[in-house]
Every structure is written in structure tokens, then in C-alpha cells.
SEFI-234894 format. One line per 8 residues: their letters; for each residue x, y, z of N, C-alpha, C. Coordinates in nm, 4 decimals. Example, Ala and Ser with C-alpha at 12.3 -4.5 7.8 and 13.67 -1.06 7.14 Angstrom:
% residues 2
AS	1.3190,-0.5690,0.7800,1.2300,-0.4500,0.7800,1.3200,-0.3300,0.7800 | 1.2850,-0.2250,0.7080,1.3670,-0.1060,0.7140,1.2900,0.0030,0.7870 .
//
This chain:
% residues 116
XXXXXXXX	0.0856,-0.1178,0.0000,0.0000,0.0000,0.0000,0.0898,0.1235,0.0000 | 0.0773,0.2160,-0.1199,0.1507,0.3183,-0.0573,0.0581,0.4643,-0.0558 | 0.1014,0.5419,0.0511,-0.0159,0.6511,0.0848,0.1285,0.7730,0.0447 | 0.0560,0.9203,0.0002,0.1052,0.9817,-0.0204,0.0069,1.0997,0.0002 | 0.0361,1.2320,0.1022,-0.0779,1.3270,0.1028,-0.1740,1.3108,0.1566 | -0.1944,1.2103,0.1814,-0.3429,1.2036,0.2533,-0.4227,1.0662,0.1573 | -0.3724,1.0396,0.0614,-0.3871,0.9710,-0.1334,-0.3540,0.7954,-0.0376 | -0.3898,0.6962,-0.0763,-0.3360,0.6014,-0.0715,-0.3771,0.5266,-0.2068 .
XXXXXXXX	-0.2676,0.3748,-0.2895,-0.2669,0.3174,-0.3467,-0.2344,0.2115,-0.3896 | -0.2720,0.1406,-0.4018,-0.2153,-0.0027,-0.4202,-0.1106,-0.0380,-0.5894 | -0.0329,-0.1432,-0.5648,0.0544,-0.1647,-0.6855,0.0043,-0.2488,-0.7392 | 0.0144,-0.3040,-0.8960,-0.0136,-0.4303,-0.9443,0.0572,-0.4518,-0.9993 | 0.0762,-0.5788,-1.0538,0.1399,-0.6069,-1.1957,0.0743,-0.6724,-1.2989 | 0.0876,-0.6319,-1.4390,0.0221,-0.6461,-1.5408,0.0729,-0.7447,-1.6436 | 0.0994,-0.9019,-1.6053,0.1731,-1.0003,-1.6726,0.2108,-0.9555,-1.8187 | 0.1014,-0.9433,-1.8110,0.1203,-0.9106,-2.0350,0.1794,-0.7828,-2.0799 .
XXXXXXXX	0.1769,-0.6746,-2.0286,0.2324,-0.5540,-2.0321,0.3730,-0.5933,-1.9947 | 0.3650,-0.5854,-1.8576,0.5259,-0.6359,-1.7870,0.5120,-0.4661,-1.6888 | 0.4246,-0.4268,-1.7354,0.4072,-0.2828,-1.6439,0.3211,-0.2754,-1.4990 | 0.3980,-0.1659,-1.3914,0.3323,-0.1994,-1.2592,0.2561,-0.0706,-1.2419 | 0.1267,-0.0652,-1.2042,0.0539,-0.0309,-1.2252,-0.0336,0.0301,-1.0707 | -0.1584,0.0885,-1.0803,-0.2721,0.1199,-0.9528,-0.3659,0.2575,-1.0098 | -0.4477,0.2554,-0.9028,-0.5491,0.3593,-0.8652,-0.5466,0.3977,-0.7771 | -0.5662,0.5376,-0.7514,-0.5842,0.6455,-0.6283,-0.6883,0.6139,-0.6080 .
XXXXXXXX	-0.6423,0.5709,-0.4758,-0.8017,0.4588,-0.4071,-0.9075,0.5668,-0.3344 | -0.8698,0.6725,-0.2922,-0.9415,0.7729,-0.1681,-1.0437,0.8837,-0.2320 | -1.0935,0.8701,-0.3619,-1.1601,0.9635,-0.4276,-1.2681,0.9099,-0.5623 | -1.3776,0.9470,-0.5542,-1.4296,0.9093,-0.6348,-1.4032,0.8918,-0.7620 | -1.3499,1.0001,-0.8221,-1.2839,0.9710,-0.9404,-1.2081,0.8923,-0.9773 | -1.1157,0.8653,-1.0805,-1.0324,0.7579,-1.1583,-0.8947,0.8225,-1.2412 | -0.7874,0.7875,-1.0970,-0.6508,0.8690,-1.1246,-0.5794,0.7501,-1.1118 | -0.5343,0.7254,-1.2864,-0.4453,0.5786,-1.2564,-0.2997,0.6272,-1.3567 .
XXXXXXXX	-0.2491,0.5510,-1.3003,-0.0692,0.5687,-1.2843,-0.0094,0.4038,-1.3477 | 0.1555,0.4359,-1.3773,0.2016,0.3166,-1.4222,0.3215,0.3499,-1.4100 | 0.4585,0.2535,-1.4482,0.5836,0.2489,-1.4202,0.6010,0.1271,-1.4735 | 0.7292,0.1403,-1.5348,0.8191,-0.0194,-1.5482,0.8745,-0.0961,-1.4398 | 0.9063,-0.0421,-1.3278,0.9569,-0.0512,-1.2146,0.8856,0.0029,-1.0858 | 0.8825,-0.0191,-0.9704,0.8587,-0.0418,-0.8366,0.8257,0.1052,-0.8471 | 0.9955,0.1930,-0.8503,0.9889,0.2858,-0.7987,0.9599,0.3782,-0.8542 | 0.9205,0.3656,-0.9909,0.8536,0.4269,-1.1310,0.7164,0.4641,-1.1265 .
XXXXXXXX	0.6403,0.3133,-1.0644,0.5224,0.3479,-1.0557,0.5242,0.4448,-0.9015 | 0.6048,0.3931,-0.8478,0.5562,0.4740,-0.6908,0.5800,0.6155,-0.7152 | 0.6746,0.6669,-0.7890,0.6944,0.8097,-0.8578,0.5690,0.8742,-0.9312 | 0.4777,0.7955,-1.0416,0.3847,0.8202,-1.0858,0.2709,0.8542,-1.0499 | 0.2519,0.7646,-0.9256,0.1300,0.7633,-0.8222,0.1844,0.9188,-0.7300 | 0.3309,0.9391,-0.7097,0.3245,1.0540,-0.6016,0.2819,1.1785,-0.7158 | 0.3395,1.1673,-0.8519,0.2678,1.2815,-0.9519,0.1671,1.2902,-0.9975 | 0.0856,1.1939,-0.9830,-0.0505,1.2005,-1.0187,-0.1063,1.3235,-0.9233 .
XXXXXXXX	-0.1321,1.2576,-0.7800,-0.1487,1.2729,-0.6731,-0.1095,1.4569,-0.6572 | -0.0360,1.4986,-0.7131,0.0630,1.6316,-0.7082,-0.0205,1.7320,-0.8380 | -0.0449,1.6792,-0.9433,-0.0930,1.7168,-1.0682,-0.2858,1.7471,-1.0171 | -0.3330,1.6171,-0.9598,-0.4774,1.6481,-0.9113,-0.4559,1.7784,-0.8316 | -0.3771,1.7765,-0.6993,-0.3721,1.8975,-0.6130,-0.4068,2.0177,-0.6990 | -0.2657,2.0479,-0.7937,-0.2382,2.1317,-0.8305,-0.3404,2.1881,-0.9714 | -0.4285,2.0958,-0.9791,-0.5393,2.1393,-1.0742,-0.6719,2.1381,-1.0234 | -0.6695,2.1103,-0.9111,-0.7666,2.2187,-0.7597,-0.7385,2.3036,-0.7544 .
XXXXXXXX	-0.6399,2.3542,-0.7528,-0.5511,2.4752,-0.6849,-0.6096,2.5883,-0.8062 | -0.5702,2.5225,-0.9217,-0.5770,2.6250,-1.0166,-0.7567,2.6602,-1.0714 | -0.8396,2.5747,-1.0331,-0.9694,2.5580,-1.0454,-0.9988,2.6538,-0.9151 | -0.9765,2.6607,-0.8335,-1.0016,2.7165,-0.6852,-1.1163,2.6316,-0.6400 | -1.0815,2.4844,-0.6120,-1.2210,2.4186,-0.5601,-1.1002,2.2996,-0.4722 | -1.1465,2.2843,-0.3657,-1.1123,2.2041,-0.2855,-1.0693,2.0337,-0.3623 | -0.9947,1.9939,-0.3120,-0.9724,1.8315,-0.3369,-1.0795,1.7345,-0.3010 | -1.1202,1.6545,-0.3531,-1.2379,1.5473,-0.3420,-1.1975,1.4699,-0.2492 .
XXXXXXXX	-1.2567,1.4576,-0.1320,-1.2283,1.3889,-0.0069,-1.3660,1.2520,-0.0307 | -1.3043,1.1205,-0.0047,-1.4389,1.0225,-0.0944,-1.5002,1.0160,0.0517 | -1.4411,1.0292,0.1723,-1.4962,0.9762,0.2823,-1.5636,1.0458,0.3772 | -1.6674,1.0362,0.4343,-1.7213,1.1124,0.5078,-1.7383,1.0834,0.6509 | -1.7326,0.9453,0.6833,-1.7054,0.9220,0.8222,-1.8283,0.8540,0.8701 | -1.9273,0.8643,0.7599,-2.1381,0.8312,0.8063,-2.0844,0.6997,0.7159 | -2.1235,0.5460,0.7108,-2.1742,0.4583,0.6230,-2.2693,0.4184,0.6642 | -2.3725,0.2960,0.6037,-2.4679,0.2584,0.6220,-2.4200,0.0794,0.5583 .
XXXXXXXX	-2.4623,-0.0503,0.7005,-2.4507,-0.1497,0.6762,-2.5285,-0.2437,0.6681 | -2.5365,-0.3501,0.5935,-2.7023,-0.4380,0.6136,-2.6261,-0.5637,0.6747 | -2.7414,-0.5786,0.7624,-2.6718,-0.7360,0.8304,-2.8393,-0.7616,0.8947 | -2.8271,-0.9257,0.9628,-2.9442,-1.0132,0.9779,-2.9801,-0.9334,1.0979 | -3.1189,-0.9057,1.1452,-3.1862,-0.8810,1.2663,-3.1218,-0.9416,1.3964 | -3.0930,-1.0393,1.3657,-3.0399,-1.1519,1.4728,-2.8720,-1.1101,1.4966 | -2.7704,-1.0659,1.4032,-2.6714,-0.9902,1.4409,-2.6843,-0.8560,1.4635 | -2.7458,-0.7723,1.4014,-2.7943,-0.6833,1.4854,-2.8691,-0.6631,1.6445 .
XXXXXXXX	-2.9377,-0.7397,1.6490,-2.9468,-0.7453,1.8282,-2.8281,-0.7866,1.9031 | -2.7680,-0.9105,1.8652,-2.6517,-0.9438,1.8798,-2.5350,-0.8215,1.8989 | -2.5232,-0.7383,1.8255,-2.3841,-0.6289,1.7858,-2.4933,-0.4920,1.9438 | -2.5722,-0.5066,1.9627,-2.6394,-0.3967,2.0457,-2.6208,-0.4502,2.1721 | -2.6506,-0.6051,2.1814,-2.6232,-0.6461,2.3401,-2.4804,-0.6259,2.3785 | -2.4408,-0.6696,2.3160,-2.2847,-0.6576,2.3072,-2.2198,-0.5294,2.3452 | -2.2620,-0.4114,2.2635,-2.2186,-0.3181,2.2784,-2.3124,-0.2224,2.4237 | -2.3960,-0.2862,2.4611,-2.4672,-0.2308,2.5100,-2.4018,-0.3024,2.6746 .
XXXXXXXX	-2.3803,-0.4122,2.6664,-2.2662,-0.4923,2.7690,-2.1737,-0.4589,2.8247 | -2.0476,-0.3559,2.7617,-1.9472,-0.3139,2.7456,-1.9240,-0.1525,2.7726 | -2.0834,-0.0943,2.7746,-2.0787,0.0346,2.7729,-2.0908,0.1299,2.6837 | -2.0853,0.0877,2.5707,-2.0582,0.1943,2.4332,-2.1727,0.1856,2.3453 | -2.2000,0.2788,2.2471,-2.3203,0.3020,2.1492,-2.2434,0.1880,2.0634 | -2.3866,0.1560,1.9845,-2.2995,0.0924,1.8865,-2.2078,0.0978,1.7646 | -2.2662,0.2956,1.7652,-2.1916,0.3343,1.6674,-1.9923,0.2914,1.7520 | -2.0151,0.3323,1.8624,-1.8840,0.2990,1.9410,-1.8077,0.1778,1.8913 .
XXXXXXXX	-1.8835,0.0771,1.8991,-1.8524,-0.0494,1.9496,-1.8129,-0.1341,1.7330 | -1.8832,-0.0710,1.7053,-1.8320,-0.1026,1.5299,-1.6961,-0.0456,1.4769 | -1.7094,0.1093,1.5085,-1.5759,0.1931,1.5271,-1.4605,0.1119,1.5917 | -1.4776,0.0795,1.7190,-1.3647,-0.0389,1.7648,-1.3397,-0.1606,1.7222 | -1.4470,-0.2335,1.6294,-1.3868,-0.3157,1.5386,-1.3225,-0.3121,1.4549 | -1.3738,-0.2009,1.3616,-1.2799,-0.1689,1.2527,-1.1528,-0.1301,1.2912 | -1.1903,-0.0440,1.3986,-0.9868,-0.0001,1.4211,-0.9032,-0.1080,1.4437 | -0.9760,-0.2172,1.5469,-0.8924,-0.3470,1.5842,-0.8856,-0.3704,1.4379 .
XXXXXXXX	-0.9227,-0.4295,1.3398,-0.9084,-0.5352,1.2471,-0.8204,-0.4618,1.1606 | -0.8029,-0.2922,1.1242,-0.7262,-0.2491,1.0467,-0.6358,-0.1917,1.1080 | -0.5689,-0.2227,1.2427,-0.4325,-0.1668,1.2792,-0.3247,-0.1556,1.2041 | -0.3231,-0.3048,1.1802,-0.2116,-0.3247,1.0650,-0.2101,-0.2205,0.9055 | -0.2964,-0.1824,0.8647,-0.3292,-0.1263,0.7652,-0.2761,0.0216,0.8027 | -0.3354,0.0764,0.9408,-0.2800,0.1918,0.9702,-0.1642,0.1816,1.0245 | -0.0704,0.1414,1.0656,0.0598,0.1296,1.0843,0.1511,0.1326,0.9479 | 0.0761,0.0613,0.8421,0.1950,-0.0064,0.7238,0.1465,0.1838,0.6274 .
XXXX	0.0063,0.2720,0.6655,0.0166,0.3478,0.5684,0.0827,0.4695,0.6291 | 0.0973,0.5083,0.7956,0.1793,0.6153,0.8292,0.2800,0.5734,0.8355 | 0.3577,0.4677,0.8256,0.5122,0.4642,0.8151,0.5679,0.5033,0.6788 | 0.4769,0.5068,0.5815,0.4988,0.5141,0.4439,0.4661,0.6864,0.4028 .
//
């Protein structure tokens, strides 16, 4: 995963091309990048990323932030009472108590994207 700016992105590789590749995962839109090499594409992805800014900048309109912090999830009646006793057990809303799952399960994710 590499994050840049606030931007994060994943690498691929494209057997048949031989080219490494991704998408700027954090925005609705579709900002994709490439490289022959590792550090080619990771260069591409930090100019993409630099080129969007800078054609906000020149538009005078803010950068597209995809996330807002509200989602909405469907799950069975029966885990839903389930996820309320639970959280309701422990002390916390359940908006609380989902929030602390996700953070547990993506620590790793946030560790590997601020070291980067």
C-alpha cells in the first residue's frame, strides 16, 4: 500500500504488459498511474497525486475527499441485536462499538500506511 498526502494506493502487476501499475483509491474519481519498475510506478502515483492537487488549486475548488465518516450497513436482525447487546454490555453506542472493530481489524493497515 503506498499513501502519499493524505492519497493512498495499491501496486499491481500487469503479466502481459510487464508494467506496474494502480489507482488512487481515496476519491471518487479515476486517477491511474504506471511504471516499469517499483519505484517508477511509486513516482507516478506521487505525480498524479501532485498534478490532481495542483489542478484544484488552479480551479479554486477544494480536493475530493471520498470519505465522510457516516456509512450505512445491512446485516441479519439476529446480528444486529446481537452487535447492540454486546455493545450495550461493554458500555458503548454501537456506533462505538463497530468503530472499535474496525480499528482493531485495520491496525495493521494503519501502521503499514503512516510509516509510508
Amino acid at each position: 500500500m503506498l499513501s502519499y498526502k493524505g492519497y493512498s494506493a495499491k501496486l499491481e502487476v500487469d503479466e502481459e504488459s510487464g508494467m506496474i501499475g494502480g489507482m488512487v483509491l481515496d476519491m471518487k474519481g479515476t486517477i491511474h498511474f504506471e511504471g516499469t519498475t517499483v519505484a517508477e510506478a511509486t513516482q507516478a502515483f506521487y505525480d498524479s497525486v501532485d498534478d490532481y492537487l495542483a489542478f484544484c488549486a488552479e480551479l479554486g475548488r477544494e480536493p475530493e475527499k471520498q470519505y465522510s465518516g457516516n456509512f450505512s450497513t445491512r446485516t441479519t436482525s439476529e446480528l444486529h441485536r446481537l452487535a447492540i447487546l454486546q455493545a450495550q454490555n461493554i458500555g458503548i453506542s454501537l456506533n462505538g462499538y463497530v468503530e472499535s472493530l474496525i480499528a482493531k481489524d485495520t491496525k495493521d493497515l494503519q501502521k503499514k500506511i503512516s510509516s509510508s
